[in-house]
C-alpha positions in Angstrom: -10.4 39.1 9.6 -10.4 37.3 12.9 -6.6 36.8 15.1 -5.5 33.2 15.1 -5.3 32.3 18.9 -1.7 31.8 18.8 -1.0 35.2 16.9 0.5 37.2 20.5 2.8 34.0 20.7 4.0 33.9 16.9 3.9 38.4 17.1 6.4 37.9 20.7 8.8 34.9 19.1 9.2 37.2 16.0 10.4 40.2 18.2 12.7 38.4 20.3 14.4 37.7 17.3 14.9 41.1 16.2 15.6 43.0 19.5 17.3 42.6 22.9 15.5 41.4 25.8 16.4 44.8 27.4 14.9 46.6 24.9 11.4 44.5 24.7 11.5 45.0 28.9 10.9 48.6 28.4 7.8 47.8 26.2 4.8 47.4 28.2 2.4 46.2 25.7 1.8 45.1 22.6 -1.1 45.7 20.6 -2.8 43.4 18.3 -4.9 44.9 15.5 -7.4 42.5 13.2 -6.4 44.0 9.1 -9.2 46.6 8.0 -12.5 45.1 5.7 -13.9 46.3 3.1 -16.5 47.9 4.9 -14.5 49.4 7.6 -12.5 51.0 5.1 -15.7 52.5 3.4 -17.1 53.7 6.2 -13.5 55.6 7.5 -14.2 57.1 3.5 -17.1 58.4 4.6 -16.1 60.1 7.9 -13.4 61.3 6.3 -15.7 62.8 3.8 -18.4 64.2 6.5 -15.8 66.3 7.8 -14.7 67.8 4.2 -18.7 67.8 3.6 -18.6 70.4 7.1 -15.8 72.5 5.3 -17.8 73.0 2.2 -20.8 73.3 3.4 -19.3 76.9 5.3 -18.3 78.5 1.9 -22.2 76.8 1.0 -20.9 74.1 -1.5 -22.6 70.5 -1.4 -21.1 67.3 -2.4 -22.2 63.7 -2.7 -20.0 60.5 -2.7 -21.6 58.0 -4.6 -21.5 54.3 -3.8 -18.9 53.8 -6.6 -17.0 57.1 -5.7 -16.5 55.4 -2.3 -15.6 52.3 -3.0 -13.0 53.8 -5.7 -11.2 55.9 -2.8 -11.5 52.7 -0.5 -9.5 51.0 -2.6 -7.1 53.3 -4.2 -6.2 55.4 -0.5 -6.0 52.3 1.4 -2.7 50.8 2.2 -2.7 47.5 3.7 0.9 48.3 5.1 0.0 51.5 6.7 -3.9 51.0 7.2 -6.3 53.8 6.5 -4.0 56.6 7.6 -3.5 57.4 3.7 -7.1 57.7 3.4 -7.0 61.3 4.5 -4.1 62.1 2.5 -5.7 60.7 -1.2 -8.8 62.8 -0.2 -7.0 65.9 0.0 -4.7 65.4 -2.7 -7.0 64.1 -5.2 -10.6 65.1 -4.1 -10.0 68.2 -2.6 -7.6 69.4 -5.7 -10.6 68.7 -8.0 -13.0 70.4 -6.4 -10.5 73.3 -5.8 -9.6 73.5 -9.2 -13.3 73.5 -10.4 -13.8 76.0 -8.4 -11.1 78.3 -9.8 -12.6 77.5 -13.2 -15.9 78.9 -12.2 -17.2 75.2 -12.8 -19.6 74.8 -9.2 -22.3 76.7 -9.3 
């Protein structure tokens, strides 16, 4: 998504409102972000799966993310509040326990 041109105007009025001019003195920028696609959101799935692709591929274990499995963990790790920081985190918790637990099971060959 593109910025409206008056978004640094509407983002300023809105934090006057909530804090002391003192307080917004002390601040020496603010930062503008455009919300995450559903590309970019993909493509941070798939960096974040190079580097557990790295991690396996020590202990000589392979794995493929299909174009389904991507767009799955796209859209259930994304958070449009908090962006694609939970991306990382609903890898490891539900990837990487999969794959650990097949591999306790003697289930990757």
């Amino acid at each position: 998504g593109e910025l409206k041109p008056d978004a640094r105007s509407l983002v300023m009025t809105e934090l006057r409102g909530h804090f002391r001019p003192e307080f917004l003195n002390r601040v020496d920028d603010i930062v503008l972000f455009k919300p995450l696609g559903e590309p970019q959101i993909e493509k941070i799935v798939e960096l974040q799966f190079n580097e557990l692709r790295k991690r396996l591929a020590e202990r000589l274990i392979a794995i493929e993310l299909t174009p389904t499995g991507r767009k799955v963990i796209a859209h259930e790790g994304y958070d449009p509040v908090y962006g694609a920081r939970p991306l990382r985190r609903f890898i490891s918790h539900e990837v990487e326990t999969l794959i650990g637990r097949a591999l306790l099971r003697g289930d990757v060959e």
